[in-house]
LUMMIZA-93939 format. One line per 10 residues: their letters; for each residue x, y, z negated of N, C-alpha, C. Coordinates in steps of 0.2 Angstrom, whole numbers. Example, Ala and Ser with C-alpha at 12.3 -4.5 7.8 and 13.67 -1.06 7.14 Angstrom:
BEGIN
as = 66 -28 -39 62 -22 -39 66 -16 -39 | 64 -11 -35 68 -5 -36 64 0 -39
end
This chain:
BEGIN
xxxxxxxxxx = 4 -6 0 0 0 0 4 6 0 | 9 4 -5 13 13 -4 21 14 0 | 21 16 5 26 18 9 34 20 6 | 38 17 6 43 23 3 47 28 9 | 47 33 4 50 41 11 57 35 12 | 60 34 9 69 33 12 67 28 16 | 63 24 19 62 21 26 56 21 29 | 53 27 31 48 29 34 47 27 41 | 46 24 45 46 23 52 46 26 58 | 43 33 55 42 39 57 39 43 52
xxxxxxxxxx = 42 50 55 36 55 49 33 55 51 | 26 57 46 20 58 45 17 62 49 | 20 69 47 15 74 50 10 76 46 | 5 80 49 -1 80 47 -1 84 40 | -4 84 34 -5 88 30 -1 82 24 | 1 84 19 4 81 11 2 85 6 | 1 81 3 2 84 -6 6 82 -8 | 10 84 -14 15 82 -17 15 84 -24 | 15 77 -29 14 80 -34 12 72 -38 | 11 72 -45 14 65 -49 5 64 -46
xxxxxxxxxx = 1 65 -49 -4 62 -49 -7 58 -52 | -5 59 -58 -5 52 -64 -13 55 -68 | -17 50 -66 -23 49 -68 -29 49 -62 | -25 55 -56 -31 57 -50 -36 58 -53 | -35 65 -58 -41 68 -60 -46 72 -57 | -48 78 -61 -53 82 -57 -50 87 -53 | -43 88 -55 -39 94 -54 -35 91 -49 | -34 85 -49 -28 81 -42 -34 80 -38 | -37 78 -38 -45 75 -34 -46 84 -29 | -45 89 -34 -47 94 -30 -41 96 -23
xxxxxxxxxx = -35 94 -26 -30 95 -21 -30 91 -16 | -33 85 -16 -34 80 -10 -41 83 -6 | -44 86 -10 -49 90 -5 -48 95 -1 | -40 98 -4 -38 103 3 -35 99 7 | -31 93 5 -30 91 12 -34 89 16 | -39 87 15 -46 86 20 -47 90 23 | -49 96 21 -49 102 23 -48 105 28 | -40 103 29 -36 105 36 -38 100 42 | -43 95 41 -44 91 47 -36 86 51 | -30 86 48 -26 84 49 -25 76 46
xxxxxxxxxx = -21 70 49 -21 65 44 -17 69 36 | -20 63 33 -17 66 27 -12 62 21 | -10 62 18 -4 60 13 -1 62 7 | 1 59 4 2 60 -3 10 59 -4 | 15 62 -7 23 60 -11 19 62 -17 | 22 56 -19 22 56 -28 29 51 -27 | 34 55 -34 38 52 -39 36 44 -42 | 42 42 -43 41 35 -45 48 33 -47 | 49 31 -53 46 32 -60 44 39 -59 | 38 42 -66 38 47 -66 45 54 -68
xxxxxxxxxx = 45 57 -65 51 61 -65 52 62 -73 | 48 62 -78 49 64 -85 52 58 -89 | 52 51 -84 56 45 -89 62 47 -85 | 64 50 -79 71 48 -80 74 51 -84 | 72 59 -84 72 63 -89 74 62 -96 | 70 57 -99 72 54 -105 66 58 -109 | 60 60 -107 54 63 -111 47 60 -108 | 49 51 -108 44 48 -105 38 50 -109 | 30 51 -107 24 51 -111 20 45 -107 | 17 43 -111 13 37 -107 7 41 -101
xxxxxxxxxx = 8 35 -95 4 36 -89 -1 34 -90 | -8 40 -86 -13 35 -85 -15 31 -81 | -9 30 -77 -13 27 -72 -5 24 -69 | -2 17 -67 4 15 -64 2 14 -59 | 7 13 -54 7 14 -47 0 10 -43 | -1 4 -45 -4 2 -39 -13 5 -42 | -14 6 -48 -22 8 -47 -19 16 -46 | -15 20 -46 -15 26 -45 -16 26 -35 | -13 22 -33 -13 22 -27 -21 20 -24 | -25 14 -26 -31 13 -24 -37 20 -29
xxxxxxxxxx = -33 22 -31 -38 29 -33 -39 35 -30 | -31 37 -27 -31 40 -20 -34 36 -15 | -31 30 -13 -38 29 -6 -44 30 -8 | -48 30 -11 -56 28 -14 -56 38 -12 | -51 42 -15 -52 51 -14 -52 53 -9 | -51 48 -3 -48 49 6 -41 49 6 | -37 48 3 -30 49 7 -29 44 9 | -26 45 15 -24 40 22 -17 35 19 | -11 42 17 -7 36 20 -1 39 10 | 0 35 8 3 35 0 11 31 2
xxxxxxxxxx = 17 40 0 21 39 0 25 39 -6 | 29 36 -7 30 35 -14 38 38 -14 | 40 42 -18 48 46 -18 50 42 -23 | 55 38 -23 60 34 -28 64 39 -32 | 64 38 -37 65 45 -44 68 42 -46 | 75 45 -48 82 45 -51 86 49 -51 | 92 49 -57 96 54 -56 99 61 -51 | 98 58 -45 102 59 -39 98 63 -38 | 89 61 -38 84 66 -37 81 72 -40 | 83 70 -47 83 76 -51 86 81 -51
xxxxxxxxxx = 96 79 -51 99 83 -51 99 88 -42 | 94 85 -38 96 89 -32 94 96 -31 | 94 98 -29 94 107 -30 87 108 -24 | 84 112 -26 77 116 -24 76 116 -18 | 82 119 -14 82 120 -6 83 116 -4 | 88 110 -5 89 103 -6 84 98 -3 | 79 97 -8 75 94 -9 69 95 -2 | 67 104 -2 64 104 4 66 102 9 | 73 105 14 74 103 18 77 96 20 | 79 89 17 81 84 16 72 80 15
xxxxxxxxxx = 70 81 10 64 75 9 57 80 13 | 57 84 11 49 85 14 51 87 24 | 56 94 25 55 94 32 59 87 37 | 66 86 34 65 79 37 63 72 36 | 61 71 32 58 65 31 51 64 32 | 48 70 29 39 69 32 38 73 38 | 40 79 39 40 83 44 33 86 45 | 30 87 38 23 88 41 22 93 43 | 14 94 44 11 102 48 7 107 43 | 6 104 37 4 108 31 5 105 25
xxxxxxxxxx = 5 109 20 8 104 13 3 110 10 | 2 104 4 -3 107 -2 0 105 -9 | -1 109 -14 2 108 -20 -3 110 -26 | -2 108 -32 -5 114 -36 -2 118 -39 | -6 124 -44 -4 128 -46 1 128 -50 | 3 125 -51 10 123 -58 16 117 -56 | 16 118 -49 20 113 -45 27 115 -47 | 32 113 -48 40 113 -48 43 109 -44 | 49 107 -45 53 103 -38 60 105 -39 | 66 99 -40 71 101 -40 76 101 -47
xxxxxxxxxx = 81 103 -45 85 102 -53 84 108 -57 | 81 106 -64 79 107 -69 73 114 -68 | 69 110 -62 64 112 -60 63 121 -59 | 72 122 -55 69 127 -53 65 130 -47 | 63 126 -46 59 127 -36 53 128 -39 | 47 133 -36 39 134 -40 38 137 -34 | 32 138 -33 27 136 -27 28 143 -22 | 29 150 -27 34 155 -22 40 153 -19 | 45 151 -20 51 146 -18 50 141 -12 | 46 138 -14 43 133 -9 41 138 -3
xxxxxxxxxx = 35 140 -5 31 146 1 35 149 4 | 41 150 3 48 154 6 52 150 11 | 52 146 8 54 139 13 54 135 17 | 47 133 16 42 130 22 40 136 24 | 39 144 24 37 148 30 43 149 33 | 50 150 32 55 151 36 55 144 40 | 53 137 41 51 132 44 44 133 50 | 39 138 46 36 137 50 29 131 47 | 29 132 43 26 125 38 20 130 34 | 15 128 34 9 131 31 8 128 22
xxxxxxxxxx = 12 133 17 8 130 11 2 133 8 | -2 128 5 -7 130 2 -8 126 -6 | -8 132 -8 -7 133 -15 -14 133 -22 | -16 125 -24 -23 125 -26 -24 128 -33 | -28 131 -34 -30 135 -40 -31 129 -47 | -32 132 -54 -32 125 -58 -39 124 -56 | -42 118 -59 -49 114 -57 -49 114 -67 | -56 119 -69 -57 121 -77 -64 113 -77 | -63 114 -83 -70 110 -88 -70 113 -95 | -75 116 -95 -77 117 -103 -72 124 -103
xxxxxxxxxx = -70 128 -98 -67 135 -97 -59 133 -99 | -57 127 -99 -48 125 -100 -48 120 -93 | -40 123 -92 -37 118 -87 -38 110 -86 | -39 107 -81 -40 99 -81 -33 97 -80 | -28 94 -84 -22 92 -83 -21 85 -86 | -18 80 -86 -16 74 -88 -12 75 -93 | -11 77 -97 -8 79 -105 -17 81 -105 | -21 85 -105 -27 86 -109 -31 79 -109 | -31 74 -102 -32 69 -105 -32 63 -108 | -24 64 -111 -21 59 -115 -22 61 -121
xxxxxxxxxx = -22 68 -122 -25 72 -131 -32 69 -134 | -36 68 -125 -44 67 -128 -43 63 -129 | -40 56 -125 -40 50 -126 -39 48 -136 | -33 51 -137 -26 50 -141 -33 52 -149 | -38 56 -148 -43 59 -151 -48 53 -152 | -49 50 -149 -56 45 -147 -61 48 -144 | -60 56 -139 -65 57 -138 -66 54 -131 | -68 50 -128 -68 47 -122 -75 53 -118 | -78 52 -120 -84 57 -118 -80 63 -112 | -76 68 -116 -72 72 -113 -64 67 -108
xxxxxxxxxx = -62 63 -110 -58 61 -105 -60 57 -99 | -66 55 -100 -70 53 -92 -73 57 -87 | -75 65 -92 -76 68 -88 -71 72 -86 | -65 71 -88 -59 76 -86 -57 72 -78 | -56 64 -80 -54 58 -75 -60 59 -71 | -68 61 -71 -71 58 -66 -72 53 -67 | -72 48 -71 -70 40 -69 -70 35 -78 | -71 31 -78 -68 28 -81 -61 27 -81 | -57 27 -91 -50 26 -92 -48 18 -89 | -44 15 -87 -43 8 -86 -36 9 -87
xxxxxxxxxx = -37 2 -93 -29 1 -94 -27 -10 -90 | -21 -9 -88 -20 -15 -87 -17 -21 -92 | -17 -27 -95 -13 -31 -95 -13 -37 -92 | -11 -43 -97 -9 -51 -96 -17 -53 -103 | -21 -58 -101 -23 -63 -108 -20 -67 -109 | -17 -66 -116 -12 -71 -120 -17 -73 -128 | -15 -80 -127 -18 -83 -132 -17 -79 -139 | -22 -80 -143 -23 -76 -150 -23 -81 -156 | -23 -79 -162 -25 -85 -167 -32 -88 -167 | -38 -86 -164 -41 -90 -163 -47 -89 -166
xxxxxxxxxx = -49 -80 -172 -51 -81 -177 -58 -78 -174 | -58 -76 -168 -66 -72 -166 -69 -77 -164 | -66 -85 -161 -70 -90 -160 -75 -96 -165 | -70 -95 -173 -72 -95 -176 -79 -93 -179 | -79 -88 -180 -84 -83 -181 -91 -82 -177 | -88 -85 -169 -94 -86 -164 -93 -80 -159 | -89 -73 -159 -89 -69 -156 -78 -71 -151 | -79 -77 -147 -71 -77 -146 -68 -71 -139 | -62 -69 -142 -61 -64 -138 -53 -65 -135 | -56 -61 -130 -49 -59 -123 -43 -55 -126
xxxxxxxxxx = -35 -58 -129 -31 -53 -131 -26 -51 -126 | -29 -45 -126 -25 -42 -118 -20 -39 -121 | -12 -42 -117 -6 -37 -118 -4 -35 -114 | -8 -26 -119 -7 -20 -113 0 -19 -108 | 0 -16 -103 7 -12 -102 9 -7 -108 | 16 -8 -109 18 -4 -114 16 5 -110 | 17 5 -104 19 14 -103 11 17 -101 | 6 15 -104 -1 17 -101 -4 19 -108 | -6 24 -110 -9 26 -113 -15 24 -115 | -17 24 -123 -25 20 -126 -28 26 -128
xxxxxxxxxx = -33 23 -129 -36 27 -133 -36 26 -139 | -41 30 -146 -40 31 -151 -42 21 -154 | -39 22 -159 -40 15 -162 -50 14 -163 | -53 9 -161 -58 11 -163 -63 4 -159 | -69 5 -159 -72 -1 -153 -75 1 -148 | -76 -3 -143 -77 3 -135 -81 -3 -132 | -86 -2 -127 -89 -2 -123 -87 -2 -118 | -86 -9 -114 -80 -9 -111 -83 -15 -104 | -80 -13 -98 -81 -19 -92 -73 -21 -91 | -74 -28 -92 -66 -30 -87 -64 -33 -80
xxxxxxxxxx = -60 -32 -75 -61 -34 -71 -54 -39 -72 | -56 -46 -69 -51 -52 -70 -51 -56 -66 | -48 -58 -59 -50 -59 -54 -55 -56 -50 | -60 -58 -47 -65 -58 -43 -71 -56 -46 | -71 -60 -55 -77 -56 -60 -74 -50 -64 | -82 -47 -63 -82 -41 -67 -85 -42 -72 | -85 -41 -78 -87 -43 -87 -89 -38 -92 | -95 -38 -93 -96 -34 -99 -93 -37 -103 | -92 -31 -108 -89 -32 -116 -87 -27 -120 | -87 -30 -127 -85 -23 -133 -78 -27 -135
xxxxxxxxxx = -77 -22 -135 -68 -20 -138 -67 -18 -142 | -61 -22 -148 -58 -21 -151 -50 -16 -150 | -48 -10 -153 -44 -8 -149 -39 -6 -156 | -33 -9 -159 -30 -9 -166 -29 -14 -171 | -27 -13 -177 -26 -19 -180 -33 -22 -185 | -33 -29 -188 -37 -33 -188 -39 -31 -196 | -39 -25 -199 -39 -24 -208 -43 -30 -209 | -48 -34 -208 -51 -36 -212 -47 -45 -214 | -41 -46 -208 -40 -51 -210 -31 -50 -211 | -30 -43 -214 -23 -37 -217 -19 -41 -211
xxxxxxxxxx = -19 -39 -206 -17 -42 -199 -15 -34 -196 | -6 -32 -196 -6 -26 -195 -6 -22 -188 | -4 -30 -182 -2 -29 -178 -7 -25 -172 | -6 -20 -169 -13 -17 -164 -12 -22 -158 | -20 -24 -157 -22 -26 -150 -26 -26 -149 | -28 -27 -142 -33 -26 -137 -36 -32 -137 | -44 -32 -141 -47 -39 -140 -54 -38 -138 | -55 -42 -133 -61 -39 -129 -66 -47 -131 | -72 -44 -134 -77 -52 -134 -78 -50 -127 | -81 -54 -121 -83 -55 -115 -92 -58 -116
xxxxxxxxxx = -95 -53 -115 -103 -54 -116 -107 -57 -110 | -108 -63 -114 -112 -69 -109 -106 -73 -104 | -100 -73 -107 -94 -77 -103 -91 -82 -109 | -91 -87 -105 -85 -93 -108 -81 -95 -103 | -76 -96 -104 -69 -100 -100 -64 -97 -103 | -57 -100 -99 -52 -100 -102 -49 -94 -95 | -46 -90 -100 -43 -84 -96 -35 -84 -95 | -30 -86 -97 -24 -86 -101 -21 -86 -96 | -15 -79 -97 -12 -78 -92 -14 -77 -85 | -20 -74 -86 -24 -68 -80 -23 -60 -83
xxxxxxxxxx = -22 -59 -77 -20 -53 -78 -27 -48 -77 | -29 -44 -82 -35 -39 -84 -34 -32 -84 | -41 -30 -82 -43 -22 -81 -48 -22 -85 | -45 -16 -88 -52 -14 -95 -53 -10 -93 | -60 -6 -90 -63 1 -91 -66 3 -96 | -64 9 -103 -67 10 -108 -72 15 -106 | -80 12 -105 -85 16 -103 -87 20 -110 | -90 18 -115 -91 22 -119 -88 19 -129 | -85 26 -132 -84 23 -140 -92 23 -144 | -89 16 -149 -95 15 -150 -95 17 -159
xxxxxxxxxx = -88 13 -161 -87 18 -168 -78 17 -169 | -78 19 -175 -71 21 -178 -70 13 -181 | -62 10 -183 -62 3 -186 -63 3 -193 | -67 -2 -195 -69 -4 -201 -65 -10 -204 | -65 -8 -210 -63 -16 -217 -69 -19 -217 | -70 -25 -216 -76 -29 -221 -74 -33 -224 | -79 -33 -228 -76 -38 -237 -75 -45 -234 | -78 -48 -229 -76 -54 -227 -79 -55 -220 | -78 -63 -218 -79 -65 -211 -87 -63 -209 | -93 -65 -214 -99 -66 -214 -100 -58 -209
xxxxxxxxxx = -100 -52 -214 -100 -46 -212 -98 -42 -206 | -92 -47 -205 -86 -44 -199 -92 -47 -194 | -95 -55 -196 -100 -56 -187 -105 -53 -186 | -109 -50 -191 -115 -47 -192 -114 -40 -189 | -108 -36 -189 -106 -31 -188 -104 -31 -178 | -99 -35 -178 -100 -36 -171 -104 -41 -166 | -111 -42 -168 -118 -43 -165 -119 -35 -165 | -120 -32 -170 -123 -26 -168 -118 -22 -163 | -113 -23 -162 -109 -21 -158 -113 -22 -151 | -110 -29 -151 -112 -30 -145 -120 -27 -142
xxxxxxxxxx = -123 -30 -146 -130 -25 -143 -131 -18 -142 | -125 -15 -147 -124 -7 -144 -122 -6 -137 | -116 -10 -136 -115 -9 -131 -116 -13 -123 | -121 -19 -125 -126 -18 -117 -128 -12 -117 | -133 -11 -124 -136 -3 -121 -133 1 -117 | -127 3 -119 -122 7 -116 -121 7 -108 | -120 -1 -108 -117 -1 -101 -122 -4 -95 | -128 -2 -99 -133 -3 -96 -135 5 -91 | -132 9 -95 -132 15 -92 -127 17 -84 | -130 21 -79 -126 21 -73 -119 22 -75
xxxxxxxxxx = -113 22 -70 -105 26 -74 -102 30 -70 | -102 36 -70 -99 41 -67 -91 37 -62 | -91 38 -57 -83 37 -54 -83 31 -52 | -87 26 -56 -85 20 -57 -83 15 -49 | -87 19 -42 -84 16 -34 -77 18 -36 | -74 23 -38 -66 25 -37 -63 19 -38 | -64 14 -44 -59 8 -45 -59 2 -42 | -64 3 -37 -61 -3 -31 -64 -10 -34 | -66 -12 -39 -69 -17 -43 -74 -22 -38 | -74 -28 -37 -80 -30 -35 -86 -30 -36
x = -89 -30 -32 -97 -29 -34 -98 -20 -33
end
């Protein structure tokens, strides 16, 4: 799916955007609608790693390379080039970068960016810098304004704060979308099956971003099926089990999952985590879960075509 610039076959052309894109929110989403805009094919450079791990000021992603890339096609972008991100490319200098990776490499007819775009070593190239250099080329740039919600900027840092809050509410509408995180199902101690409610322990990727500890309403996609369920997201107080994990009961499913690789989309929080005095209470408590959260998911979900799911 994703091309890389150092062996391109040709350039592109056409119109690009350039810029991380981690999450393809309401503010990235808006950038891809200028490239529409201009009637030309359309493209995207994003960095890979993101340029703040080589850095050494990694924050976790919302979104790793391959769902960030089927979230841009689902937004129309045609063709996803990927700029391999390393020292070399950090340390390169502003003019550098223009004319080496975007004029000869892509060689396009318009470039769009947004308004707090940087470029270059120790990020001194900004979007006047650019506009100076692509018009001495002859290159058309357009420069997108931010995309507000609730009268603040929509940026990928505010939706790791909601997340990081528990406010999901506010970071699906920042995503447009449902949050999806990736792992593996690796076997657990066994104790939700006991109980009667047996759950999916999914080990997240470490560099993606969770939401607040809590329990979610949650669909997973795991091959070919798509699954309601409520989520556990943290550690087990009631059985002083310190370790946090992702344990999803799977509502109206039985089989063996292990070592399938899972997609959780956190549709809605349902509460904050609790102690119970014992097992009896802990089952009692997640029946009522669950039936919160069919209701929940029983409701339509904003964005939810963007994630390519079947069905």
């Amino acid at each position: 799916m994703w091309l890389d610039v150092t062996n391109l076959a040709e350039p592109l052309g056409g119109a690009v955007a350039i810029g991380n894109f981690d999450g393809v929110h309401l503010g990235h989403r808006a950038v891809v609608g200028h490239l529409h805009e201009t009637g030309l094919p359309s493209a995207v450079l994003v960095p890979d790693p993101h340029p703040l791990t080589v850095l050494g000021h990694a924050q976790p992603l919302l979104t790793e390379m391959p769902l960030r890339g089927r979230l841009l096609k689902a937004a129309g972008v045609e063709h996803l080039v990927r700029l391999p991100f390393d020292r070399r490319m950090a340390d390169m200098e502003p003019d550098a970068f223009v004319q080496e990776i975007i004029l000869e490499r892509l060689r396009p007819r318009h470039v769009v960016v947004g308004f707090n775009f940087t470029y270059g070593r120790g990020a001194k190239g900004d979007v006047e810098r650019l506009q100076a250099s692509l018009q001495e080329a002859g290159v058309p740039l357009e420069v997108v304004a931010p995309t507000l919600f609730d009268g603040a900027v929509v940026s990928s840092s505010r939706v790791r704060r909601a997340l990081g809050l528990g406010d999901l509410a506010l970071a699906t509408a920042l995503l447009g979308r449902p949050h999806v995180v990736a792992g593996t199902v690796r076997p657990g101690k066994g104790r939700g099956r006991t109980i009667g409610f047996p759950t999916a322990n999914v080990a997240t990727d470490a560099a993606v971003a969770l939401p607040a500890i809590g329990v979610y309403a949650v669909r997973c996609r795991i091959g070919d099926k798509v699954l309601d369920g409520v989520a556990n997201l943290g550690p087990r107080p009631t059985f002083a089990e310190g370790e946090s994990l992702l344990e999803v009961h799977l509502l109206h499913f039985a089989g063996d999952l292990y070592g399938l690789r899972a997609e959780v989309a956190f549709i809605g929080r349902l509460r904050g985590q609790l102690r119970f005095q014992d097992a009896d209470a802990l089952r009692r408590q997640i029946g009522e879960d669950a039936l919160a959260a069919e209701e929940m998911l029983g409701v339509a979900t904003a964005g939810w075509d963007m994630l390519g799911w079947p069905g």
